[in-house]
Residue, then its C-alpha position, 0 to 999 in steps of 0.5 A: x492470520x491476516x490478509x497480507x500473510x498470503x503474499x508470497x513476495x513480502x520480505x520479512x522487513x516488509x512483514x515488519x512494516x506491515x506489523x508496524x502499519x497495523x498499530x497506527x490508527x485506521x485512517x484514510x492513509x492507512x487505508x491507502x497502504x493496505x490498498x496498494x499491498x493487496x493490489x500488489x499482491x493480486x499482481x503477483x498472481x495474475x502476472x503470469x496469466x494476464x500480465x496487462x492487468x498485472x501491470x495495471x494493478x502495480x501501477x494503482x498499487x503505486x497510486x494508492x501508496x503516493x496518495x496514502x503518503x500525502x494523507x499521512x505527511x497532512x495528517x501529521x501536520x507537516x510544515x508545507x503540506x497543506x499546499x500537496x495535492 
């Protein structure tokens, strides 16, 4: 069992790209992607309860993704990404 398996809004195919992150190396971007799937997750749970910090944790779960994927883009060497911040 992992720690995303608790995360009643995953879809299959998001179980599929959460199996595919799995297997790529531990960097700082995949770091960021299972970041933004746990504060989503935590988002979920407290929507409900406490739907300020919902949002709060959604919009750093947005953060984490939009940081992880310039990470990854520079990581690759994609032509022009050195010039992201």
């Amino acid at each position: 069992m992992s720690k995303h398996d608790d995360i009643p809004t995953l879809t299959d195919d998001d179980r599929r790209i959460v199996e595919l992150l799995r297997q790529e190396k531990d960097d700082w971007s995949r770091k960021g992607f299972e970041a933004a799937l746990l504060h989503l997750s935590c988002a979920h749970r407290i929507a409900d309860v406490d739907p300020e910090m919902a949002m709060f944790r959604a919009i750093t779960a947005e953060e984490e993704v939009a940081t992880a994927l310039l990470r990854a883009v520079q990581s690759i060497g994609y032509p022009g990404a050195s010039r992201l911040r």
